[in-house]
C-alpha positions as CSV (number, residue, x, y, z in Angstrom):
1,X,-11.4,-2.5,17.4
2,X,-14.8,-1.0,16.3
3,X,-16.9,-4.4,14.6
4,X,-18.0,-3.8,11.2
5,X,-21.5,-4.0,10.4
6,X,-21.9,-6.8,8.0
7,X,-19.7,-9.5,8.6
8,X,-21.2,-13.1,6.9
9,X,-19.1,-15.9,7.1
10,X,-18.2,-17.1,3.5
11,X,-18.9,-20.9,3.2
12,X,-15.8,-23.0,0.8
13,X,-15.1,-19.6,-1.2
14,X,-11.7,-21.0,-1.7
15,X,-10.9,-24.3,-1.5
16,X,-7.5,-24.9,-2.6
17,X,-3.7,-23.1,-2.3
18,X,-4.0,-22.8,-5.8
19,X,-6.9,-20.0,-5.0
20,X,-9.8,-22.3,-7.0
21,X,-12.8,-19.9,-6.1
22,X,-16.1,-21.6,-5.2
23,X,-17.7,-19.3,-7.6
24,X,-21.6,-20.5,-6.3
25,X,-21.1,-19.3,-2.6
26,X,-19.4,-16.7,-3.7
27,X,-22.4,-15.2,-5.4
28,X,-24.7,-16.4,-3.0
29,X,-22.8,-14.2,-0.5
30,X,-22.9,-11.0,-2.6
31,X,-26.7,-11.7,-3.2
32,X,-26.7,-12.1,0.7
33,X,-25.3,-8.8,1.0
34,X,-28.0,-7.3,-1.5
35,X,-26.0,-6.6,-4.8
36,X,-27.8,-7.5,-7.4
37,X,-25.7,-10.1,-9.1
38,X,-26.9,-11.7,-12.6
39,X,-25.6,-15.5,-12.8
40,X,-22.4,-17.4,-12.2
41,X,-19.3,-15.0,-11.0
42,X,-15.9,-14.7,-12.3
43,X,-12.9,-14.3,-10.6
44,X,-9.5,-13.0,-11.7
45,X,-6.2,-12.1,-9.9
46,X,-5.7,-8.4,-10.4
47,X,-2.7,-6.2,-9.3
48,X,0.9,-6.2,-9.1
49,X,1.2,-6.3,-5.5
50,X,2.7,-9.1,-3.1
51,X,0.8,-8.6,-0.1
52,X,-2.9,-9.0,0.3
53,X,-4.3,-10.7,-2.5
54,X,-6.8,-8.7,-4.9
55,X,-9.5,-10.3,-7.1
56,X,-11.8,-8.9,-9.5
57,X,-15.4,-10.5,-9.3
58,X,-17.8,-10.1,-12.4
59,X,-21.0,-11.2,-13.1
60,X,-23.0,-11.7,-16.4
61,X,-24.3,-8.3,-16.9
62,X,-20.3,-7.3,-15.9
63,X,-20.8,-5.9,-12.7
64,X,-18.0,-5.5,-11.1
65,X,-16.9,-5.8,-7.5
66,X,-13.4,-6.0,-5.5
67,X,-12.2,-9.1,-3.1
68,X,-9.4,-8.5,-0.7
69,X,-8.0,-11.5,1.5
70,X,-4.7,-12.3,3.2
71,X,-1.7,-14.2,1.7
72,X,-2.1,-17.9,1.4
73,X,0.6,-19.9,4.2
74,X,2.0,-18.6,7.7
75,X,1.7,-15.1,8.3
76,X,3.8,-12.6,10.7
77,X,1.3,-11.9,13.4
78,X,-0.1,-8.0,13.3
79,X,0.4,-8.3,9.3
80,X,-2.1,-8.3,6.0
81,X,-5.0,-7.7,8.6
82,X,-7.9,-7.1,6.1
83,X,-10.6,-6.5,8.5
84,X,-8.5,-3.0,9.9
85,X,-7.7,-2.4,6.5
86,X,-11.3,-2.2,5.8
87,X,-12.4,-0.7,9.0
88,X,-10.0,2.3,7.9
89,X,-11.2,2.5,4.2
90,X,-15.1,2.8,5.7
91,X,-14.0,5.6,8.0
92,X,-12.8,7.4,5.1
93,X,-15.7,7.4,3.1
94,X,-17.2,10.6,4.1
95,X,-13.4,12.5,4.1
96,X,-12.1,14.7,1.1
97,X,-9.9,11.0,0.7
98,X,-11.0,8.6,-2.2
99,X,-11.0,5.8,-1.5
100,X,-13.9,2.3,-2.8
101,X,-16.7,2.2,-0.5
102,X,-17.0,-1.7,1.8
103,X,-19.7,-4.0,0.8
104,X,-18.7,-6.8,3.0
105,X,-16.7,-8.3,5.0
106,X,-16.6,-12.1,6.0
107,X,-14.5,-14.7,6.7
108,X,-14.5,-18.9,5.4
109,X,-12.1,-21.1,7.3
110,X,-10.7,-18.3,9.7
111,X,-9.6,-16.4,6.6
112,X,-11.0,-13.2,6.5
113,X,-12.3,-11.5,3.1
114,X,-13.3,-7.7,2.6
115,X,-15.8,-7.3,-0.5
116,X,-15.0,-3.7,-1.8
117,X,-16.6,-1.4,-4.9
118,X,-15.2,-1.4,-8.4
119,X,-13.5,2.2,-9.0
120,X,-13.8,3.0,-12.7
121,X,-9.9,4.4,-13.5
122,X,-6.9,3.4,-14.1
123,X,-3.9,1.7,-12.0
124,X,-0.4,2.8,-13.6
125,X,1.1,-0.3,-12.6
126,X,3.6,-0.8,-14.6
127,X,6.1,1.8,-17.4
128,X,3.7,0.6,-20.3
129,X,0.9,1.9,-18.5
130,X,2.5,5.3,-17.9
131,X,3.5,5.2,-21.4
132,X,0.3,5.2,-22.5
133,X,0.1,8.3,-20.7
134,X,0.6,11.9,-22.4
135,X,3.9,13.8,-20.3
136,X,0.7,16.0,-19.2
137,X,-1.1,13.7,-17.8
138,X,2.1,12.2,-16.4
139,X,2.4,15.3,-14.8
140,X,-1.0,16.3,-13.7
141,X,-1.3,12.1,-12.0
142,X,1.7,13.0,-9.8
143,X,0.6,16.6,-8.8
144,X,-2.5,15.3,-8.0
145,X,-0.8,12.9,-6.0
146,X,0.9,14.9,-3.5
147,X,-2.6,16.5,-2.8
148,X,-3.9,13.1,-2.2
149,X,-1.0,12.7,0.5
150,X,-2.0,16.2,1.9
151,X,-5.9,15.3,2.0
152,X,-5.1,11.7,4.0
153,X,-2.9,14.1,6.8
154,X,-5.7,16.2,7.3
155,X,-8.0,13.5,8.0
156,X,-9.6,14.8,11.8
157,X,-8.9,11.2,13.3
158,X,-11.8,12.0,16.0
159,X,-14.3,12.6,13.2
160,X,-13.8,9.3,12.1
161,X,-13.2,7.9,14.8
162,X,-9.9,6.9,14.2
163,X,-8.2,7.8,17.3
164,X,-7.9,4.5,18.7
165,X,-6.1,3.1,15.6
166,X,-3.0,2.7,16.5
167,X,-0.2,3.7,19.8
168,X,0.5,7.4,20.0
169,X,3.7,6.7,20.7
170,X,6.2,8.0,18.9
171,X,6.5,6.9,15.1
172,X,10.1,6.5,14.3
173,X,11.0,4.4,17.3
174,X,7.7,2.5,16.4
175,X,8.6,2.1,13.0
176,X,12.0,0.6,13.3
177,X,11.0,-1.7,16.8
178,X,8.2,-3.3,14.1
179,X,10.0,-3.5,10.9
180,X,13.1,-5.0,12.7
181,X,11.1,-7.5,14.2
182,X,9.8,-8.3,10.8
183,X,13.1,-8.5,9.1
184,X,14.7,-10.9,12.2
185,X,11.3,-13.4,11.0
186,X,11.4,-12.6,7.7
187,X,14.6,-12.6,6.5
188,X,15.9,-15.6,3.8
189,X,19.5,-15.1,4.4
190,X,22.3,-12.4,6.3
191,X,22.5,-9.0,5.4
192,X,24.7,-7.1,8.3
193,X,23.8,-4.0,5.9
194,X,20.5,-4.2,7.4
195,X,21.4,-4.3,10.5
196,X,23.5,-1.0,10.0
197,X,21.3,0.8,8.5
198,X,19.1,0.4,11.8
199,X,21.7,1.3,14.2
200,X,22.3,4.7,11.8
201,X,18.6,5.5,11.9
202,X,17.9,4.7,15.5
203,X,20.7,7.1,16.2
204,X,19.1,9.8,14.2
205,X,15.7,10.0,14.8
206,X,14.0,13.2,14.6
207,X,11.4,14.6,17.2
208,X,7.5,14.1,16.2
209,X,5.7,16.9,16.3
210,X,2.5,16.2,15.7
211,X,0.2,12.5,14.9
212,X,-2.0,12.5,11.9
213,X,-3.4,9.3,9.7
214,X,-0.3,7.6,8.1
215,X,-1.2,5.5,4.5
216,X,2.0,3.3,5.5
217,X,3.1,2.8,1.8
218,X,1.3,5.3,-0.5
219,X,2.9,5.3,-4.2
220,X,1.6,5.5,-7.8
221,X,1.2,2.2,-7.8
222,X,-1.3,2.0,-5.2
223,X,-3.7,4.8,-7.0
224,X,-6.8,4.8,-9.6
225,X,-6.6,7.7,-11.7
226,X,-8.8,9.5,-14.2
227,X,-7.0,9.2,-17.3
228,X,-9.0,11.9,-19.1
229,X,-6.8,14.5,-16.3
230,X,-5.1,12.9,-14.1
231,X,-7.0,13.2,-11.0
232,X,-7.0,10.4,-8.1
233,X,-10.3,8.3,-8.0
234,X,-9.1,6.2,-5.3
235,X,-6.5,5.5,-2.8
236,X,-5.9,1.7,-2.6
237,X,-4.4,-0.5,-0.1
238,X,-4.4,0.6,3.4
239,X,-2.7,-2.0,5.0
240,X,0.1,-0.6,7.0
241,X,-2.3,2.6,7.2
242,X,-1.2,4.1,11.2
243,X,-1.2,6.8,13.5
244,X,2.2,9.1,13.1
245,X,4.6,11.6,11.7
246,X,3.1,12.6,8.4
247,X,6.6,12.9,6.9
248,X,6.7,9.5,6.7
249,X,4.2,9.1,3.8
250,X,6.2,11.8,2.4
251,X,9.9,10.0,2.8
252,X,7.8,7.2,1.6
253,X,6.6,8.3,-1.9
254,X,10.2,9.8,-2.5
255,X,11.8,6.5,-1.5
256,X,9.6,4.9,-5.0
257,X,10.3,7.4,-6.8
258,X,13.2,7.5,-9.6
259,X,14.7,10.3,-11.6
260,X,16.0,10.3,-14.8
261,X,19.6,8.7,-14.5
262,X,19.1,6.7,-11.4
263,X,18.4,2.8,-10.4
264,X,14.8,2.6,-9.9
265,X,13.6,0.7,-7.0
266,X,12.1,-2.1,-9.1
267,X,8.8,-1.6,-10.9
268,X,9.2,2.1,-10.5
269,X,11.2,3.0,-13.4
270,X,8.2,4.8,-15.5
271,X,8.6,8.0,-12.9
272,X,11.6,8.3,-14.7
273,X,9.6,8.9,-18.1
274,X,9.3,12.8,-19.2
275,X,6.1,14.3,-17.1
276,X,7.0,12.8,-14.3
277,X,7.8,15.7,-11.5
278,X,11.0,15.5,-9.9
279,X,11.2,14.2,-6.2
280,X,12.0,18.2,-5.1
281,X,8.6,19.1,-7.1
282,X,6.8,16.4,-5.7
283,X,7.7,17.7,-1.9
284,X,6.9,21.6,-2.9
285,X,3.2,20.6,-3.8
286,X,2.6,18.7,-0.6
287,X,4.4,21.3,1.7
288,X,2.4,24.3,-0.6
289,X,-0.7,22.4,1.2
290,X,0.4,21.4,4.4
291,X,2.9,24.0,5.4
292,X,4.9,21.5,6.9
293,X,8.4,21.4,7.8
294,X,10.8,19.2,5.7
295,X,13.7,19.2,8.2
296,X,13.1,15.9,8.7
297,X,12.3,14.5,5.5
298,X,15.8,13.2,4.7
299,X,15.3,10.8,7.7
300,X,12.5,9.3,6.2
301,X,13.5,9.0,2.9
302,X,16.2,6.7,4.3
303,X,13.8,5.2,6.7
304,X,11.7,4.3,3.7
305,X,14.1,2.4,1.5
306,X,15.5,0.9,4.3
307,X,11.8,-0.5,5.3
308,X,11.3,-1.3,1.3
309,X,14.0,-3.7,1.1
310,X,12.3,-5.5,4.6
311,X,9.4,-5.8,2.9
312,X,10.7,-7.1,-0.5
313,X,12.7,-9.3,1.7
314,X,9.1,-10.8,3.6
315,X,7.0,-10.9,-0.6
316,X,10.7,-13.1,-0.8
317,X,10.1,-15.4,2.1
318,X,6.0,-15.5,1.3
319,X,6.9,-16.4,-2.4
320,X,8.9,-19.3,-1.5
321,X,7.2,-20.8,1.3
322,X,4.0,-20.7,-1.2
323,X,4.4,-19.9,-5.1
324,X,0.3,-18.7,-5.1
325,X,1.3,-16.0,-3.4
326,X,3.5,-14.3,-6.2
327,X,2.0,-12.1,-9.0
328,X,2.6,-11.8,-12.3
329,X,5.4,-9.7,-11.8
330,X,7.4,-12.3,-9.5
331,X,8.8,-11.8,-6.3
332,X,11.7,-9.7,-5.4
333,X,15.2,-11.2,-6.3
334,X,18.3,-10.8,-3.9
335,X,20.0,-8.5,-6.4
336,X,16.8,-6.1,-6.1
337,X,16.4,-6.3,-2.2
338,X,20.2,-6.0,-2.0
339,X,19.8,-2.7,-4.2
340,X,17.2,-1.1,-1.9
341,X,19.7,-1.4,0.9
342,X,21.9,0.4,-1.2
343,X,19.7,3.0,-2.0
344,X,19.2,3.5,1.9
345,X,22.6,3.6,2.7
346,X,23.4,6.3,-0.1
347,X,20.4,8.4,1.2
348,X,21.2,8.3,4.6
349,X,25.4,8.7,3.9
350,X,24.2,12.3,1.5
351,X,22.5,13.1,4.1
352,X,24.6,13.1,6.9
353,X,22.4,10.2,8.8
């Protein structure tokens, strides 16, 4: 993996598993780094996610800046790796992508940390944030999304040197080999349903025809938007970001997103709210810039809930082994998990899987 160019180890930044910030060497590494930085710092859990943990860092005159480390407690090996995640995010800089520039990246105890802008915008995180939202710009957010998805696929991976991310294997069989793995290490109880599902989709996997840049979990969730139109400022949280079938992203964002009438994957039940595209609209302004073929699509939609409810199930297993981890939102209950595999199984069953 290419080395980042700044990488200063972060001396007691936190010093407890109840994420008490050493607030000093934290601003003595951001002065380190040559941001100007006007007294004591601030910190504050921000976002709804379960994954990597997200701080905002201000200073006196409110500068603002972005802190990104792993989980607190055991982690599955390959997972929450910052350091990629910020290697990808720096190689996207100069693309047609938005995404927050890197300031930093360090590491204190072995934990690695990834310092990141502050993107001005709004993150519709929850239903009262998209109600605060006029239908048009509801409507205008997700358009705008689906270009987003179509701008990450043409990324030219030699350009930024992003060849060497990941296999080039093929990325179903990929897919389900890793997310198996992480359900067999994850999982807090039996759920044969699971283990269905896989057998179904290994059975049905389409061919790949061709390897772009793959977000991994790209939703509205994990977007800053403009709210005077609508339009993306950045894409966040590239994490599971990989080499593979573009329709993936695609099956992806359809697997979040809920129609009027339906059982929302929980926390997405504003797309649901009147602006909000349907999934059919969502795929014809993504294929009316790609020109891709959607035969496939209905594979990864079910692929897409099916890895959902693994990784509900691991924020489960995280959550429990160490309450820090959880957000204000709270970890995933059985009942919700249990419902993603549902929402697989009817997918795939509709659609002949």
């Amino acid at each position: 993996m290419e080395r980042l160019d700044i990488f200063v180890p972060l001396r007691g930044v936190f010093v407890s598993v109840e994420l008490a910030i050493d607030r000093v060497h934290l601003r003595d590494w951001l002065v380190s780094l040559g941001l100007r930085c006007t007294g004591p710092v601030e910190v504050t859990r921000i976002g709804a996610g379960n994954s990597n943990l997200t701080f905002l860092v201000t200073d006196t005159a409110d500068r603002r800046w972005v802190l990104r480390r792993p989980p607190l407690g055991e982690l599955l090996a390959s997972a929450h790796d910052v350091v990629r995640e910020a290697r990808v995010v720096r190689a996207l800089e100069d693309t047609e992508v938005p995404v927050p520039r890197v300031l930093g990246v360090g590491a204190q105890d072995g934990v690695p940390m990834v310092l990141l802008s502050y993107v001005e915008g709004q993150v519709v995180e929850d239903i009262a944030v998209a109600q605060s939202l006029t239908p048009h710009q509801r409507r205008a957010t997700s358009l705008a999304l689906a270009r987003a998805l179509a701008q990450v696929h043409a990324v030219d991976l030699a350009a930024t040197r992003l060849t060497d991310l990941a296999s080039h294997r093929p990325y179903a069989e990929r897919q389900l080999r890793r997310w198996s793995r992480q359900w067999e290490q994850s999982r807090t109880r039996e759920l044969p349903r699971v283990d269905h599902l896989t057998t179904r989709l290994t059975a049905a996997i389409p061919e790949q025809h061709e390897l772009t840049l793959v977000h991994g979990d790209f939703h509205l969730r994990n977007m800053i938007i403009a709210p005077t139109d609508g339009s993306i400022t950045a894409v966040l949280d590239w994490e599971l970001c990989t080499l593979g079938d573009p329709l993936a992203d695609l099956g992806s964002l359809l697997a979040y997103w809920c129609e009027p009438g339906e059982l929302a994957v929980p926390g997405f039940e504003m797309t649901a709210l009147p602006g909000f595209p349907s999934r059919q609209e969502l795929v014809d302004e993504y294929l009316d810039h790609t020109g891709r073929d959607p035969a496939a699509l209905a594979f990864w939609h079910a692929l897409g809930l099916w890895k959902l409810a693994i990784i509900a199930e691991g924020v489960r297993r995280r959550t429990l082994d160490n309450p820090d981890n959880s957000t204000h939102a709270g970890a995933p209950t059985t009942a919700q998990i249990d419902h993603l595999v549902d929402l697989a199984d009817v997918v795939a069953t509709a659609t002949g899987l």
